[in-house]
N, C-alpha and C positions, 0 to 999 in steps of 0.2 A: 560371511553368509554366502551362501553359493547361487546360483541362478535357480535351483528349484525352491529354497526358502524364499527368496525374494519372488517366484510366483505365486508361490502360497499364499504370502503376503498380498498380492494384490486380489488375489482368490476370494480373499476373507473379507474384502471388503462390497460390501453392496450396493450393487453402481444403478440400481434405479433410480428413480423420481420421488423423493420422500415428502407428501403429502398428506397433513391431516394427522400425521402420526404413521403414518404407513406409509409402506417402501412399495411403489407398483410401478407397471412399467408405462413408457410412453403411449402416447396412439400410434396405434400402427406396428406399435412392438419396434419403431423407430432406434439406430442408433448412430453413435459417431465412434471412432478407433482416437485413445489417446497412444503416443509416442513417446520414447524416451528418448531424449534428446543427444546422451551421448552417442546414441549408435542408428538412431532412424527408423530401429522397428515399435513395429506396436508393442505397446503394453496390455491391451485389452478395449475393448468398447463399451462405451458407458449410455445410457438412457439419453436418446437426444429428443427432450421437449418439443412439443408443436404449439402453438396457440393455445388450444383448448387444455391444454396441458397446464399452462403459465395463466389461465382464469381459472384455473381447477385450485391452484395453489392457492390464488390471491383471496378466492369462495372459503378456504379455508381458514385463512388468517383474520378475513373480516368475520367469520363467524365465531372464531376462538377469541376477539378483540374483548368485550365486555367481561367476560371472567377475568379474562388475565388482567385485565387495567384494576378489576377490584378484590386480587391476590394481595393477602398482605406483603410491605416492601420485602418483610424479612425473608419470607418466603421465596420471594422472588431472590433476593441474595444468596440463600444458602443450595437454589439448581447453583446459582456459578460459581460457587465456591467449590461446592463438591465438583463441580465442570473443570475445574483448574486443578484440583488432586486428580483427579482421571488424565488427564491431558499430560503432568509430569510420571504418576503409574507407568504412560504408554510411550512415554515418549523416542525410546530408541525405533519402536515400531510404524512410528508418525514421523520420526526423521526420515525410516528409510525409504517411506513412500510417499514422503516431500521428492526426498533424494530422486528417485526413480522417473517420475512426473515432469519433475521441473528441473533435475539436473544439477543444482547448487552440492558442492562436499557436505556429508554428513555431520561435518562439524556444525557446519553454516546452520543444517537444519533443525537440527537439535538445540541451537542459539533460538532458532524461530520459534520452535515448539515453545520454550519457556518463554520467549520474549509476547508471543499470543496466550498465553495462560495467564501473563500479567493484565491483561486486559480486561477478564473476566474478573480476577482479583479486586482489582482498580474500583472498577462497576458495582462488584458487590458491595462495597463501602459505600461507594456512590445512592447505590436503590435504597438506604436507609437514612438518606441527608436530605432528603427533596422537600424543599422548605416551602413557604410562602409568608404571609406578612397580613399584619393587623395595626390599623392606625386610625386617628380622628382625621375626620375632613377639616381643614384648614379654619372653615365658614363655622366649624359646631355643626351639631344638631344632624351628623350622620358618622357612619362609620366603614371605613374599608377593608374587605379581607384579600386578598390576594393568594388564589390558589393555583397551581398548577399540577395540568392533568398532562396524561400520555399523547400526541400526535395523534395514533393511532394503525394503522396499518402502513408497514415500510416496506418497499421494493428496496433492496440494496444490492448493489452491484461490485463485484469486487475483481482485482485483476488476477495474472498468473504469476507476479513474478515474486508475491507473498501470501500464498494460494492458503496458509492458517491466520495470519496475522492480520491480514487485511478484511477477514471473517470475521476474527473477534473483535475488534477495534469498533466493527457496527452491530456488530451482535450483543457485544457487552453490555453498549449504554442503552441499546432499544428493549433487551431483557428487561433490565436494571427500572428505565423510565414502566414497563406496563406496556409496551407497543408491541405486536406481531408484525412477523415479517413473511416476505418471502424472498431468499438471498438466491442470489445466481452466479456463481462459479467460472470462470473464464475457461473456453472449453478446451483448454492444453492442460489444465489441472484440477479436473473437478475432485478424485479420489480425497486428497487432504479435508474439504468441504464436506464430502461424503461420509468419511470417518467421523469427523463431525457430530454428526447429526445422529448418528448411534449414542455416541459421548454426550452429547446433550438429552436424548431420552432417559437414559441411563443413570443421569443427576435429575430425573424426576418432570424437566421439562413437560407441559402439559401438550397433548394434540393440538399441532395447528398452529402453537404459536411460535414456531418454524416452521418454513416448507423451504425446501432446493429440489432448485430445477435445471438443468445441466442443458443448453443448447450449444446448438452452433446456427441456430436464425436468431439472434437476441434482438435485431431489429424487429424482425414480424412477432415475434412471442412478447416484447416487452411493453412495444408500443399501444394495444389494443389493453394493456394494464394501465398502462399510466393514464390513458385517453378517457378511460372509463369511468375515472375519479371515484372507486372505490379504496384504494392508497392514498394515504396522506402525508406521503412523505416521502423521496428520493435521496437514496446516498450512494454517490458513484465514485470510484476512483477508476481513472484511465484517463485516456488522451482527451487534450485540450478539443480537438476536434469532435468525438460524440461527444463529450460534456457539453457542448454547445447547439448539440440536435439535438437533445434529450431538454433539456430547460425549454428549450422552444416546444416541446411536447408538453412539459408539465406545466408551461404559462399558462392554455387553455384550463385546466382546473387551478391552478393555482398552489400546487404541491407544493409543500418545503423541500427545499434542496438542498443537500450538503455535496458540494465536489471537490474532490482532491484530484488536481488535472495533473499537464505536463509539469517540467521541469527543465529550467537551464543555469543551473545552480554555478556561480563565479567562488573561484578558490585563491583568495590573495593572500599573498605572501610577502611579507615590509621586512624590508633588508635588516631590523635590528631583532627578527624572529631566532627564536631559537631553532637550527637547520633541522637538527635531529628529529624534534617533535615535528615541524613542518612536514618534513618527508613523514611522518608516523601515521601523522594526518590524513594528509595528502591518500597514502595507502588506505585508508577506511575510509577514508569518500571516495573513494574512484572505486577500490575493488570488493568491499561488499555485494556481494550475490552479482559478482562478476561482473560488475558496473550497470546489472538492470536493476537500478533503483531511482525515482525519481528525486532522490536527493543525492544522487550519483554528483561528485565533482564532472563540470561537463566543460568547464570553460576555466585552466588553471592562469592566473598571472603572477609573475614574480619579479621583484624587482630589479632591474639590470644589474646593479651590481652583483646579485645574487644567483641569478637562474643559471649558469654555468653550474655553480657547484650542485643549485638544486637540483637542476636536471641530472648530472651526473649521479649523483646518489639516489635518485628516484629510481632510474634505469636500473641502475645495478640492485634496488629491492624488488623491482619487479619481473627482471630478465631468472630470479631465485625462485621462483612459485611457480609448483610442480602445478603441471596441467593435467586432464586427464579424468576419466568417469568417477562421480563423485564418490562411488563406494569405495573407490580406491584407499591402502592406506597412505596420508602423507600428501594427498592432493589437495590444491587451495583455490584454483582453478578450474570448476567445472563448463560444459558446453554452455552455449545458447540457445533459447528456448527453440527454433525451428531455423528451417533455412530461409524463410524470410529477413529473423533477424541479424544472423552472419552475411548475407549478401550486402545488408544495409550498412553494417558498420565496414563493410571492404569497399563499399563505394565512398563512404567519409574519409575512408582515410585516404584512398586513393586521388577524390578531389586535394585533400588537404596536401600531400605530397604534390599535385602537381601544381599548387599556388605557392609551393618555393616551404614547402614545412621538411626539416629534417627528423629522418630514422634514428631514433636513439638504444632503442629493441622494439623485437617485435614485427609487426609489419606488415605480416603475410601470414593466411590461413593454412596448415597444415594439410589439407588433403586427406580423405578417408571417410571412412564411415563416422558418423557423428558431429554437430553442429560447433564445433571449434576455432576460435580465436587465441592469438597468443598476446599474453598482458602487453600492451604496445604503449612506448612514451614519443612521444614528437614535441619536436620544439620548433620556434620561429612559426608557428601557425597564422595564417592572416586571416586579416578578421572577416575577409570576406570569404572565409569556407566555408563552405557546409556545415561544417560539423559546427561553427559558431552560433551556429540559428537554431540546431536540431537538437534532441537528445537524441549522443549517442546509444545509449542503451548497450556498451559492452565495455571492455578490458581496456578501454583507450584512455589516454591520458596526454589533453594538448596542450603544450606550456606558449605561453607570450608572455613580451617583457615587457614593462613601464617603468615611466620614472617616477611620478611624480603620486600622489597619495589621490589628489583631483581625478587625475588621469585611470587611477585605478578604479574610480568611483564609477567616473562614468562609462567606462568599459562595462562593471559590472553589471549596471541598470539597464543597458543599450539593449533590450531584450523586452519581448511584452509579456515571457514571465517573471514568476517572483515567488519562487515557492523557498528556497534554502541560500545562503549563500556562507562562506567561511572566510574567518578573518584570524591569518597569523602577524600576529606585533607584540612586544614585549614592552610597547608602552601605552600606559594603561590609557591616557586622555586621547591619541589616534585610538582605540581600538572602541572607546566608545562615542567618539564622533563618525568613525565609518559608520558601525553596525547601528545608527542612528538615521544615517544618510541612504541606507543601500535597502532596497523598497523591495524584500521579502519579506513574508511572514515569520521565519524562524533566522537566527544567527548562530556558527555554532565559532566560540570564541576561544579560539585554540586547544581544538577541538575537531572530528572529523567526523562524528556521530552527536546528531543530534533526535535521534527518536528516543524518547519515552513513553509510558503509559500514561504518569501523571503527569504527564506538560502538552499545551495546544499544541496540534501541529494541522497546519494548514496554509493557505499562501495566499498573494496578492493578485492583484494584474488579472491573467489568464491561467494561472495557476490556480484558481479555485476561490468555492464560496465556503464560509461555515467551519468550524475545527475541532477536531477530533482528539480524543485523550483528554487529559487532566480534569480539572473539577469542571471545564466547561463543553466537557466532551456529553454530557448529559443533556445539557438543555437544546441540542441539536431534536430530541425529540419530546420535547414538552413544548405544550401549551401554553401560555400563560392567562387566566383566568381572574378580573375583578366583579367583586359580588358588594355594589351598595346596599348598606340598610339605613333606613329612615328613624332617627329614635327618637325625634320627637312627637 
């Protein structure tokens, strides 16, 4: 596809404020310039919401709230159904303006694309199971129903670094349950959200019960929402740190809150693992969307006898993986989201190299146009680096060695998060007293990808409240409702 198809592409797509059903522009005629990251220039400007903007939206979703909650379910499953045939329809075109936005290789995107249409999939089964329960009171002489209703109106917040999937994931179940929303887009990738929200009118979606609002003041636009306790419900994925401004906003009304925070996900490796699947591993938790995932391997250990040969073979899979703009063909490696985040991973590594960590590939940012990192392996990492506390958020990959199974535990937990952690052993009784002991919410058990649509996924600690996906990805926005009757 050449640069003037792929502007066309972004042409096509309508970058205002979609409120109520309709696409208008901000106050002020307001905007912000999105970037593509391989090369630093703009892609175009998209609608940057103001305040009145972000009650404009939320006036829409409470007033759309009562219909929708009393849609039948089926009803409500078959927008997302036809949302998931639309979404696979489109999707070379939703890849490549993932691609463009957020920088990840077209393959990657296109993974995304279906891996977000499963969602709505998911959901749709979901909106037609929402049970509740009928029983005799204990005593006699009453009886209880037990229903559950919709939350009702949801702010959802999503980040950039899975600018569809992280959409549907809360869009699904709050469709699904009867809630309206109003979702906000992280402002390096609203386009993908944008597309959206066409895709969802389009499967029938009624007025209102979406709105998206594209800022870059999400503090002042979001805060005077939450404040106002017309939402009843918050779902945020991003950093540990606003996850923790935001719950102290929606304490005063009392909001439900679902958060999918940071990440400092431990990658242990038990000297009687199979090497080949380890390194296999190893590669999909680290370099998935070029290590910005929060279930990214952030903190690899392997065990002394072992990590020589690991490392070696890790290096030489990763030193193979073509770099380079993701439209490219044959590239596996695309940039990083801005030059905030390449600074940040050159300062991790560069602490970690001077606490005595050696260069195994990698190492150094290439220079030029475009947000680039080279897949980098380091070993001997001490624990006191930087990068041990932080997520890195790129191509990095830090080995340390242990001896002992104790020793790896508590290296792994030594963290106040707890969102992912991976465990390779070929014997079955260690691998389920680790993934027992080691205090995340998910385990992935030889294994380097643990996301699904039907399975929780959510974390511990400072890694977040609430979980998202599987069957109990729905009752994040239900009620739960008891009605005594007196029958005698």
């Amino acid at each position: 596809m050449t640069d003037r198809d792929e502007a066309r592409l972004v042409d096509a797509v309508d970058k205002r404020l979609f409120i109520d059903g309709k696409w208008v522009d901000a106050t002020d005629g307001r905007t912000s310039d999105v970037l593509d990251p391989a090369t630093g220039a703009t892609l175009c400007a998209v609608a940057d919401a103001a305040p009145q903007d972000g009650r404009a939206a939320l006036n829409a979703a409470v007033a759309a709230q009562p219909a929708f909650a009393a849609m039948a379910p089926r009803e409500r499953a078959d927008i997302l159904t036809r949302a998931f045939a639309l979404l696979h329809e489109r999707v070379d075109d939703l890849a490549l303006l993932m691609t463009l936005e957020m920088g990840k290789p077209l393959a990657e995107s296109r993974g995304e694309i279906a891996y977000a249409a499963e969602f709505f999939r998911h959901f749709a089964e979901e909106a037609v199971r929402i049970d509740g329960g009928y029983q005799t009171a204990p005593a006699g002489g009453a009886r209880f129903l037990v229903a559950r209703q919709p939350v009702g109106p949801c702010l959802l917040i999503t980040p950039w670094n899975f600018p569809m999937a992280m959409g549907t994931r809360k869009l699904g179940p709050a469709i699904a349950a009867g809630c309206t929303s109003v979702i906000k887009p992280a402002p390096q990738t609203p386009l993908s959200m944008l597309a959206l929200m066409d895709i969802l009118a389009e499967a029938g979606l009624p007025a209102g019960a979406v709105n998206c609002i594209s800022t870059t003041e999400a503090g002042a636009v979001l805060e005077p929402m939450i404040r106002s306790g017309l939402a009843r419900k918050l779902s945020f994925t991003g950093s540990t740190q606003v996850g923790r401004i935001l719950l102290e906003q929606c304490a005063e009304k009392v909001l439900r809150t679902s958060m999918e925070l940071g990440g400092n996900a431990p990658f242990l490796v038990f000297s009687d693992a199979d090497l080949d699947e380890a390194v296999e591993g190893a590669m999909a938790a680290k370099m998935r969307n070029m290590g910005e995932a929060c279930t990214a391997a952030n903190r690899i250990y392997v065990q002394s006898s072992i990590i020589d040969e690991f490392g070696r073979r890790l290096a030489a899979r990763m030193a193979e993986l073509p770099v380079g703009r993701g439209t490219e063909d044959g590239v596996r490696v695309g940039p990083l989201i801005d030059d905030a985040a390449l600074r940040k991973v050159q300062t991790l590594v560069a602490d970690a190299v001077e606490r005595g960590a050696t260069v195994l590939t990698g190492g150094s940012a290439p220079g030029g146009p475009g947000f680039f990192y080279p897949p980098t392996v380091l070993t001997g990492v001490a624990r006191d680096a930087q990068m041990s506390d932080q997520e890195i958020f790129g191509p990095v990959a830090p080995l340390s060695a242990f001896d002992t199974e104790e020793e790896a535990v508590a290296a792994a937990n030594d963290t106040e998060f707890g969102l992912v952690s991976y465990v390779f052993t070929n014997d079955l009784r260690r691998a389920l007293r680790v993934a027992e002991a080691l205090e995340t919410g998910m385990v992935g058990l030889n294994q380097g990808v643990v996301s699904n649509p039907a399975a929780p996924f959510g974390g511990m600690k400072s890694s977040g409240l609430g979980r998202e996906g599987g069957s109990v990805g729905i009752d994040e926005f239900l009620e739960t409702k008891y009605i005594g009757i007196k029958m005698s």
